[in-house]
C-alpha positions in Angstrom: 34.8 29.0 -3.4 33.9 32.0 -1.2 35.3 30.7 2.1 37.9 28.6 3.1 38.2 27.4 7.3 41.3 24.9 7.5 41.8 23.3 11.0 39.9 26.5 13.1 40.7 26.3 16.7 39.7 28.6 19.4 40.6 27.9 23.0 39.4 29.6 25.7 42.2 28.9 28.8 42.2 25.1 28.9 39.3 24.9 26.7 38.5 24.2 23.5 35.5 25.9 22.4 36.3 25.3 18.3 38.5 22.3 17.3 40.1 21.9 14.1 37.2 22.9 12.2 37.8 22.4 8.3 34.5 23.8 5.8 34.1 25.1 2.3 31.3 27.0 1.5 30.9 28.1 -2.0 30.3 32.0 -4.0 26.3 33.0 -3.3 25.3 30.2 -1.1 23.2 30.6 2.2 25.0 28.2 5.0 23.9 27.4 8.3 25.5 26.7 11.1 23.5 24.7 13.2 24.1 23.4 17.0 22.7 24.0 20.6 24.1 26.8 22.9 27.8 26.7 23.5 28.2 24.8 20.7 31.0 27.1 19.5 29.0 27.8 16.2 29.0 31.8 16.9 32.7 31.8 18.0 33.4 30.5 14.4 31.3 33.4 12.6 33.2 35.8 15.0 36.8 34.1 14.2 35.2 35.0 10.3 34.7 38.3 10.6 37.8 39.2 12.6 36.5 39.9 16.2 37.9 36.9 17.5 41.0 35.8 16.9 42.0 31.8 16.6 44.9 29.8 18.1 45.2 27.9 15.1 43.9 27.0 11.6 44.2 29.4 8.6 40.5 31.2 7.4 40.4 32.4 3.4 37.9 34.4 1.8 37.8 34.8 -1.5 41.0 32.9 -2.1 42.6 35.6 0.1 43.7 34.6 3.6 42.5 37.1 5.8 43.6 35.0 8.9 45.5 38.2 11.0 43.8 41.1 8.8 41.2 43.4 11.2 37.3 43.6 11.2 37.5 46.0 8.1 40.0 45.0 5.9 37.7 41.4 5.4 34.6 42.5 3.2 32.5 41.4 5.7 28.9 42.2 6.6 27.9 41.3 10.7 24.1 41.3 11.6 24.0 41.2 15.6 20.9 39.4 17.4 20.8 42.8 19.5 20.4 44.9 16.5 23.7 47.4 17.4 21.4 50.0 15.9 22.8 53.3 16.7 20.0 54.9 18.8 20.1 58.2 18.0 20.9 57.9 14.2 17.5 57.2 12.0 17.1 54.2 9.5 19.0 55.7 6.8 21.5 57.2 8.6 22.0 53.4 10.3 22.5 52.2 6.6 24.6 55.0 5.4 27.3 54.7 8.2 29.7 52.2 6.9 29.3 54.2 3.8 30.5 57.5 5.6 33.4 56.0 7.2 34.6 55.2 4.0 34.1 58.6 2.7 31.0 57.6 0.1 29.7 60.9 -1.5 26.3 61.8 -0.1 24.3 60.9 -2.5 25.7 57.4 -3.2 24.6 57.0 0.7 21.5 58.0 0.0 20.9 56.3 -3.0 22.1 53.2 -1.7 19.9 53.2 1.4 16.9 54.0 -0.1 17.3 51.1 -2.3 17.9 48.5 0.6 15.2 50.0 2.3 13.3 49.0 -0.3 14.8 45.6 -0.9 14.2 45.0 2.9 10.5 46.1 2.6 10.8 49.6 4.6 10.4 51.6 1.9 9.2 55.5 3.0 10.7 54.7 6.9 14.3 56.0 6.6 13.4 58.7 8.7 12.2 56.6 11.6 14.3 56.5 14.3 15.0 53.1 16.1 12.8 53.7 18.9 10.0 54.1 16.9 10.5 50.8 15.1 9.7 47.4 16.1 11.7 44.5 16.8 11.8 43.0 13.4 12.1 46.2 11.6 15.1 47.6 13.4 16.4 43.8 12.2 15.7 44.8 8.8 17.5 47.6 9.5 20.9 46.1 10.7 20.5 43.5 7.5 20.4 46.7 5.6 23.2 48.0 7.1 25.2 45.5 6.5 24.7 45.1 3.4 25.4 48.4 2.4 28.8 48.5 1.3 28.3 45.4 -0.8 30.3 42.7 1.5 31.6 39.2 0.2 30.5 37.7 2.7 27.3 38.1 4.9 27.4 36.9 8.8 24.3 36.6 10.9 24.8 35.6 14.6 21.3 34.0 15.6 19.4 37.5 13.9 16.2 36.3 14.7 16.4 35.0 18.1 15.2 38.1 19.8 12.1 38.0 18.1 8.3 36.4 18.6 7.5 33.7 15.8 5.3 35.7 13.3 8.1 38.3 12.9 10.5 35.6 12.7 8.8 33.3 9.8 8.7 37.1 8.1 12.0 38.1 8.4 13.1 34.6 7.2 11.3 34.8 3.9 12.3 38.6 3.3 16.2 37.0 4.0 16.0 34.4 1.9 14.6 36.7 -1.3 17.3 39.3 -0.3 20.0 36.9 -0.8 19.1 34.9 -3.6 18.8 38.7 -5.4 22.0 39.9 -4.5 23.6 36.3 -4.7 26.0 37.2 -1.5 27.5 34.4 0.1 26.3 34.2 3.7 26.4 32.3 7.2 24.0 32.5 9.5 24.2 30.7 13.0 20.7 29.7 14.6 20.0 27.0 17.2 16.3 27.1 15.6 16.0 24.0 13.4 12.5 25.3 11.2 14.9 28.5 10.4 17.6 26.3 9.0 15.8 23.9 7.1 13.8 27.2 5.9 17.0 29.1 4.5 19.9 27.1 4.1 21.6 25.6 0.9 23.2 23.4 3.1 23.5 22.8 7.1 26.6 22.3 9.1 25.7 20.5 12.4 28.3 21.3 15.2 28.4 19.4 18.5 31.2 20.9 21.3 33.5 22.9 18.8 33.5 20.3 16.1 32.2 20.4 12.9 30.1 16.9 12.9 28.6 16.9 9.6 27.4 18.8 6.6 24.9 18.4 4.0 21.8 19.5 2.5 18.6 20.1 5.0 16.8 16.9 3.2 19.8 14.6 3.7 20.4 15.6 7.4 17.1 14.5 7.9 16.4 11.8 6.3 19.6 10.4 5.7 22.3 11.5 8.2 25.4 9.4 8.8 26.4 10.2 12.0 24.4 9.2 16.1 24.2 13.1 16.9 23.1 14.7 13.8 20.3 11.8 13.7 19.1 12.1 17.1 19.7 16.6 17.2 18.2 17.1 14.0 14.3 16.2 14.2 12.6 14.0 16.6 13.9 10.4 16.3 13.8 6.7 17.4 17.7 5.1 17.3 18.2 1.6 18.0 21.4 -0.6 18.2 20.7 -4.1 16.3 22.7 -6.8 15.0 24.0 -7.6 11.5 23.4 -11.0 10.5 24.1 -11.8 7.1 22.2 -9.1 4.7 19.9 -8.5 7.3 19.4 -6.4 10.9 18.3 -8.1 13.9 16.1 -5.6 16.3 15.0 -8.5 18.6 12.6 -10.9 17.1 12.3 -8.4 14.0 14.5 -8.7 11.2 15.2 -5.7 8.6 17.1 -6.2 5.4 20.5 -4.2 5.1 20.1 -3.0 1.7 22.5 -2.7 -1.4 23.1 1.6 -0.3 23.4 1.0 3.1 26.6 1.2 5.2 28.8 -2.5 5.4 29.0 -4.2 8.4 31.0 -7.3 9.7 28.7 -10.1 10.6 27.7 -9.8 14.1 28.5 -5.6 14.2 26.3 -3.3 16.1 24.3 -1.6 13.8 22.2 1.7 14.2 19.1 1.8 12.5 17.0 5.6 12.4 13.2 5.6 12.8 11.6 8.8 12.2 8.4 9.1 14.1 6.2 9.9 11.0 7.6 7.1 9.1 6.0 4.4 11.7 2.4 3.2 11.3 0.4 2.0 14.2 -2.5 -0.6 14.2 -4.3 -2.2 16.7 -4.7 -5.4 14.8 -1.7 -7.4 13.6 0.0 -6.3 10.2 -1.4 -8.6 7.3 2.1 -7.9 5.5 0.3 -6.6 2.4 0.7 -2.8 4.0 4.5 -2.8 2.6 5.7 -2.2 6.2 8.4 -4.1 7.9 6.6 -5.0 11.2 9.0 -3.9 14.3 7.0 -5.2 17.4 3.7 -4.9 19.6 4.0 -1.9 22.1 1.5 -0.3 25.0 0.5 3.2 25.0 2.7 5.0 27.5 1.5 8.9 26.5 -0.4 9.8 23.6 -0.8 14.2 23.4 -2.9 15.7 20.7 -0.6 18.0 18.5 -3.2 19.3 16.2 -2.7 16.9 12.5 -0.9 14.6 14.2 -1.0 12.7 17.6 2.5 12.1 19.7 2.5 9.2 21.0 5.4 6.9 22.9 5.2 3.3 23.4 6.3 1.1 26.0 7.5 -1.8 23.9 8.7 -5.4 25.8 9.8 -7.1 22.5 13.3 -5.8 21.6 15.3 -7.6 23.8 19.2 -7.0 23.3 18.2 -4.2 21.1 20.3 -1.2 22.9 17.9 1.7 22.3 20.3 5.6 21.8 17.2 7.8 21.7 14.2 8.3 23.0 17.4 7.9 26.1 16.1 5.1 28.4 16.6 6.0 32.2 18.5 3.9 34.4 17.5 0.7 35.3 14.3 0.8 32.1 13.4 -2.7 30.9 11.2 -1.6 28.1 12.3 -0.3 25.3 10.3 3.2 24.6 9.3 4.6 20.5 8.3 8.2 19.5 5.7 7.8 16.6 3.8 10.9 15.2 0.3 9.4 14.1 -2.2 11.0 12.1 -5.3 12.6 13.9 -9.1 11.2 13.1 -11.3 13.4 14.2 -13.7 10.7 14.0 -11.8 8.5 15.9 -10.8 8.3 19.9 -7.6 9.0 21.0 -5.4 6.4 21.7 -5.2 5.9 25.5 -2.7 4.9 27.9 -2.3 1.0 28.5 -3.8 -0.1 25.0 -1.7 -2.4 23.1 -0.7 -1.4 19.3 1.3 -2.9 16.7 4.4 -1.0 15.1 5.4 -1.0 11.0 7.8 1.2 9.9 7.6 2.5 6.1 11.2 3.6 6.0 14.4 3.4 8.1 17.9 4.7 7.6 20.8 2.8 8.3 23.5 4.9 10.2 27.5 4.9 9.2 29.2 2.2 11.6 30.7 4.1 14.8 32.1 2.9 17.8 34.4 4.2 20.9 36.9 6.9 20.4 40.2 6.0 21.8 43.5 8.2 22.3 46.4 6.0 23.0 49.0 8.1 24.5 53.0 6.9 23.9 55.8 8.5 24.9 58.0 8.6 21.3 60.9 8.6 23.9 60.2 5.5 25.5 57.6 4.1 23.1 55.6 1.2 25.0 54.7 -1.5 22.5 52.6 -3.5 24.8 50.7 -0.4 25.4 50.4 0.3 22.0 49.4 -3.7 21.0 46.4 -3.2 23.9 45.2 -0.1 22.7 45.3 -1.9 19.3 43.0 -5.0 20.1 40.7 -2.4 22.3 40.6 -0.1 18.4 39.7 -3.4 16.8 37.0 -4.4 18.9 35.5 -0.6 19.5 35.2 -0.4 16.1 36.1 3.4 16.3 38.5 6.1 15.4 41.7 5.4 17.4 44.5 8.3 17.9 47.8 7.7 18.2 49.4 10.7 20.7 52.9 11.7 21.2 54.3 14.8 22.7 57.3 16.4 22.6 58.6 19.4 24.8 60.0 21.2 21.6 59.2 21.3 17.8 62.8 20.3 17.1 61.9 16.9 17.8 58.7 16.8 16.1 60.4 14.7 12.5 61.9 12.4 15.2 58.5 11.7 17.2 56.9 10.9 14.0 59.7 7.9 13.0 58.7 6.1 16.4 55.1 6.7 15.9 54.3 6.5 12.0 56.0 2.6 11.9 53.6 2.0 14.4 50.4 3.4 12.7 51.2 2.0 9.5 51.1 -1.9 11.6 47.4 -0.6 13.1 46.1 0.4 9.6 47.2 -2.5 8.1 44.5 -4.7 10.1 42.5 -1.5 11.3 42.1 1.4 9.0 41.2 3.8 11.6 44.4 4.7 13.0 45.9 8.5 13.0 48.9 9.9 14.3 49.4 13.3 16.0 52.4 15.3 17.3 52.1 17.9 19.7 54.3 20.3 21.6 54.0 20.9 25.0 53.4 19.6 28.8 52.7 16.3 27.9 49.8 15.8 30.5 48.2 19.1 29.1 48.7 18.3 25.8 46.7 14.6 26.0 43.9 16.3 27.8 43.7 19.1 25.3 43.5 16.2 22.2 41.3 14.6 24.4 38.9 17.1 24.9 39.5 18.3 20.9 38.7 15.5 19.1 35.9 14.1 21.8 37.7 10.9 22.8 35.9 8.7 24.6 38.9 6.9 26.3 42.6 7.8 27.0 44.9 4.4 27.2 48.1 5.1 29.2 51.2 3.1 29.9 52.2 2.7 33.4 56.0 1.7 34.5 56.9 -1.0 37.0 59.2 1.0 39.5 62.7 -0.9 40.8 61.1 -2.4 43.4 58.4 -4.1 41.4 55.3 -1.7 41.9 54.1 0.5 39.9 52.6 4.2 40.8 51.3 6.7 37.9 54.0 8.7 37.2 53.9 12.4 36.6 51.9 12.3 33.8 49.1 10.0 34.3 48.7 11.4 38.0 48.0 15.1 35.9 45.6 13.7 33.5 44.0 11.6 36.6 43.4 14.2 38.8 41.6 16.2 35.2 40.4 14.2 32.7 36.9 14.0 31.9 37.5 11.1 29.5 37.6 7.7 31.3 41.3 6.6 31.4 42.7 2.9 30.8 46.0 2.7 32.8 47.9 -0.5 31.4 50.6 -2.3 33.1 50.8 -6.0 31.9 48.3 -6.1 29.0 45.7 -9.4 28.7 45.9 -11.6 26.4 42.1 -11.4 25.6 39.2 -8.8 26.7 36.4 -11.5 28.1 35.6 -10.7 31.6 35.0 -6.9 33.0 34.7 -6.2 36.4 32.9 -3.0 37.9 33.1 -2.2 41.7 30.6 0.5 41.9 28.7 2.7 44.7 24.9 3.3 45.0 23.8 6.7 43.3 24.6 8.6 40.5 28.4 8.1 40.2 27.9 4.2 40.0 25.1 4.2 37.1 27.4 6.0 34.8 30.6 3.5 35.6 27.8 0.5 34.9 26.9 2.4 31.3 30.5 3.0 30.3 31.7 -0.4 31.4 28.5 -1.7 29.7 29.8 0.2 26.6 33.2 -1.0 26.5 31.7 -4.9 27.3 29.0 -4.7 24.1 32.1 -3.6 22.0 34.5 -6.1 23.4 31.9 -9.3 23.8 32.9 -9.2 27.1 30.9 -10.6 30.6 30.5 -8.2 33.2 30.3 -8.3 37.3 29.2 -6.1 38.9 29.9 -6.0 42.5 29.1 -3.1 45.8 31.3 -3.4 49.1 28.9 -3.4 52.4 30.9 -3.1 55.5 29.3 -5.8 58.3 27.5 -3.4 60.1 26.0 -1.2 57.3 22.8 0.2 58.0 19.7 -1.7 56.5 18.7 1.2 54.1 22.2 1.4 52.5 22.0 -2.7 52.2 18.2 -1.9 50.3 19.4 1.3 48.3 22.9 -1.4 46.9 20.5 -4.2 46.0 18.0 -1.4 44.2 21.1 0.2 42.7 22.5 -3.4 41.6 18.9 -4.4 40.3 19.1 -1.2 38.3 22.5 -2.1 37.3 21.8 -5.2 35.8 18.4 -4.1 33.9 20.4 -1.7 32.5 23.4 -4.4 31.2 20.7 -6.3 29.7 19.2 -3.5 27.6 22.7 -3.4 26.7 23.0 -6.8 25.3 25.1 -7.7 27.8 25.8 -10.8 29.9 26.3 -10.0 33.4 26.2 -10.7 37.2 25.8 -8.8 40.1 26.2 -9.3 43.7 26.9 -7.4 47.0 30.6 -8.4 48.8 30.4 -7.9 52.5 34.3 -6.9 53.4 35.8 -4.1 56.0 38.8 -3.4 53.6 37.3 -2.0 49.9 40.7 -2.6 48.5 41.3 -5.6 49.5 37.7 -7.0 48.8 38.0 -5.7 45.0 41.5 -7.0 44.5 40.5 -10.6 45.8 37.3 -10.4 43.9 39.4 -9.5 40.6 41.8 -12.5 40.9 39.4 -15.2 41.9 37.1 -14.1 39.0 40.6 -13.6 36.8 39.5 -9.8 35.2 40.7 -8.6 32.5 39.7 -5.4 33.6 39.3 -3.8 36.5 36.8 -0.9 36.4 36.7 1.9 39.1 35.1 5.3 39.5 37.3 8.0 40.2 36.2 10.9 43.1 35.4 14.3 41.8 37.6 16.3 40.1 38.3 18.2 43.9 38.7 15.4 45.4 41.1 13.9 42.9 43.5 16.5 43.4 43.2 16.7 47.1 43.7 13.1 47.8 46.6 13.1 45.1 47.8 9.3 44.7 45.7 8.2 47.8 42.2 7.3 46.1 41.3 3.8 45.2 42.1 3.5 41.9 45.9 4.8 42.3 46.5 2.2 45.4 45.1 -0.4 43.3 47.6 0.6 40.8 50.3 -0.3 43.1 48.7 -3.3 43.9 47.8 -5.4 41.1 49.4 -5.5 36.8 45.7 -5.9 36.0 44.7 -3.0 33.7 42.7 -0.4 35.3 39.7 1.5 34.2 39.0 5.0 36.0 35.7 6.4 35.2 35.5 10.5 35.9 32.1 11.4 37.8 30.2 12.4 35.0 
């Protein structure tokens, strides 16, 4: 293989702009990295070539680790999206520098850059100066360049963003025949989906520093196994169903889960991946002779002419308990909404807003099985079983990847960290094979929001001590990763024997919509019933009464797209605290769900916001949604 990245990591302060990114990429192929801005996807091509150096991880080229060698000791070409042509240098003397710093005889230089002006297609221009070239061709230039002193490895950092869409489709195709002739392996970082599917061998898709998944350009489209690559990679319609038996329920539509398609346990979510070109629309029935599995009847929303095709997206009423992922529904939406890309007739009207169509879909892809990512935190000095045994039952009902987290202040006790903690995974993988284990050094609080943000865990589970006295305050640690985390955080006292009945006491506005969508979250995964419940003082105003019935109406549409059974209700009270903890023992919660103030906020009030007096007031576990 030409190059080797094992667990790459690049932090930048407290952030984690590259986590533990591990890739093979093999002699003379074209990879692309692939992923929005700040991604980290350029980061890693700089860690590559040596102009960035990681924290951690190990990079090989070549089977030579080249992790702490400089820029020029690699063998590595760089192609900028500036250019980096040297202005007052011409074409050939661009090419010809990394030659002449490595003291090439002349003519070898000139030789060698008449021959990739020529491969590049500027044959007769090596005299040209950069200002006298245009934007593509002073590209062609730096490709040259690069190439001149026959690299190992080739490294484009978005090369063509800089320029308009003719040059770019041109300077694509001349890449692509320059390195299938000289058979270099090469990386090349775009955010431009049409220029990776265009050049690459194969696509890595990142997402926030992590490498989410890799594979060839047809089977990232068609067939990818993971939510983001689906729903980044093409347009796409994503909805949540139900396995029952060898079949998917999408409402009152039933798909078969066939013999390739990822297992799942009777009565698991599953995720099923429409693309719009692959649905048919009718406006008569489906006879069932089309060989399309018929998903519903929608209305015409927006239909925009797109040249071949028309882009239409449907209203549809029929998918009840269906959770749609993407096209995203808005807060409070009732009707599930479908892309669909349908031919043009010119013969034919439009379709127009308001008319009623039926859906069949001639192919759907069934996504791997995913569910919450939890990072249960315990302390391998202290180890809290009935922390761990919570966390545990949460894993088993997310359904997702579930982290086991110690952290030590010193390596030396690193061997002893893993004898508390490894017994303990071995029990969760017995019934759960989803369970992993990591040590790390350091400020505990710092270290569990570092994981956290590393490995994009969804939910931190903490253990929290009953003082002397019999009341409990966050200590130290869970006061830190309070006051910081951008995770939601579970702080677990006395754990419940079951997870049946959540209960959210939200505000109107923003904040409250995204505690309702992550309680809704945990509540799908769990089975649980939720309430949902807004404090009114006695003399609130009438607008803020209207704006909490509107935001609990909201509320409860949205629980429902969810799949999930629920109740809401306004709770007229003059003490919030005391109205929520009386709510949350007459209904008997298993847990109690709060939104935490803004990170600002969090650390000015410092142990005085709702969620840490509750803390002190009740064993219940708590759930402390960040402000997203």
């Amino acid at each position: 293989m030409s190059i080797l990245l094992s667990d790459l990591t690049k932090r930048f302060g407290d952030h984690a702009v590259v986590s533990r990114v591990n890739l093979q990429i093999e002699d003379g192929e074209l990879f692309v990295l692939l992923g929005s801005s700040g991604s980290g996807k350029s980061t890693i091509l700089r860690m590559i070539a040596g102009l960035t150096q990681p924290d951690e991880g190990r990079i090989q080229l070549h089977g030579r680790d080249v992790t702490f060698l400089p820029p020029q000791a690699r063998g590595t070409g760089f192609v900028f999206q500036n250019y980096s042509n040297f202005r007052h240098m011409s074409a050939a003397s661009n090419i010809e520098f990394g030659l002449r710093i490595r003291k090439v005889a002349r003519f070898e230089r000139r030789q060698r850059s008449e021959e990739l002006l020529d491969l590049v297609g500027m044959a007769g221009m090596g005299e040209r100066y950069p200002d006298q070239l245009s934007g593509g061709q002073q590209q062609r230039v730096a490709i040259a360049r690069a190439l001149a002193y026959q690299p190992a490895v080739l490294l484009l950092d978005e090369p063509f963003g800089a320029l308009d869409v003719k040059i770019r489709a041109q300077l694509r195709e001349s890449l692509k025949l320059v390195q299938r002739r000289l058979r270099v392996t090469t990386i090349l970082v775009t955010h431009d989906q049409e220029e990776a599917f265009e050049l690459a061998d194969r696509i890595g898709v990142i997402d926030r520093g992590l490498l989410v998944e890799v594979g060839s350009p047809q089977d990232l489209y068609y067939r990818p196994r993971n939510e983001y690559s689906a729903t980044f990679i093409g347009g796409g319609n994503v909805l949540v169903g139900r396995a029952e038996g060898r079949s998917i329920r999408l409402g009152a539509a039933s798909f078969p889960l066939r013999s390739g398609d990822p297992h799942h346990d009777e009565g698991a979510p599953v995720r099923v991946l429409f693309r719009p070109e692959t649905l048919a629309l009718s406006k008569r029935p489906f006879t069932g002779e089309e060989g399309l599995h018929l998903l519903a009847s929608g209305r015409v929303r927006e239909s925009v002419f797109a040249g071949t095709m028309q882009r239409v997206r449907l209203d549809v009423d029929g998918l009840r308990g269906v959770r749609p992922l993407t096209p995203t529904p808005s807060y409070g939406q009732r009707t599930t909404q479908i892309e669909c890309a349908h031919p043009s007739d010119p013969g034919a009207p439009a379709l127009a807003p308001g008319e009623e169509v039926w859906i069949g879909v001639r192919q759907y892809h069934v996504l791997q099985p995913s569910g919450l990512r939890l990072l249960i935190c315990i302390d391998p000095r202290v180890p809290d079983r009935a922390t761990f045994e919570y966390g545990h039952r949460l894993a088993q009902a997310a359904a997702g990847p579930a982290t086991l987290l110690g952290v030590v202040s010193d390596r030396a006790r690193d061997a002893e960290a893993r004898s508390v903690l490894e017994p303990l995974m071995n029990e969760a993988n017995r019934v759960t094979p989803n369970f992993q284990m990591r040590v790390r050094v350091g400020i505990a609080s710092s270290e569990i929001l570092l994981e956290a943000q590393e490995a994009h865990d969804e939910l931190i589970i903490l253990g929290v001590r009953r003082a002397r006295r019999g009341h409990a305050a966050p200590g130290s640690t869970a006061r830190a990763v309070l006051e910081q985390s951008e995770a939601p955080v579970l702080l677990v006292q006395k754990p419940r024997p079951a997870i049946e009945r959540i209960l959210i006491c939200t505000a109107a506005g923003e904040p409250g919509k995204y505690d309702v969508l992550f309680g809704g979250r945990v509540a799908r995964r769990t089975g649980a019933i939720v309430k949902v419940i807004h404090i009114t003082e006695p003399d609130a105003d009438a607008r803020d009464t209207q704006r909490a019935l509107r935001h609990l109406e909201e509320a409860q549409a949205s629980l429902e797209q969810l799949g999930v059974k629920n109740e809401v209700r306004t709770v007229e009270a003059v003490g919030v605290l005391e109205a929520i903890l009386k709510e949350s023992e007459a209904w008997d919660a298993d847990i109690l769900l709060l939104g935490a103030p803004s990170s600002d906020e969090r650390v000015r009030l410092r142990g005085r916001d709702l969620a840490s007096q509750a803390v002190r007031t009740t064993v219940r576990p708590i759930l402390i949604v960040p402000r997203a």
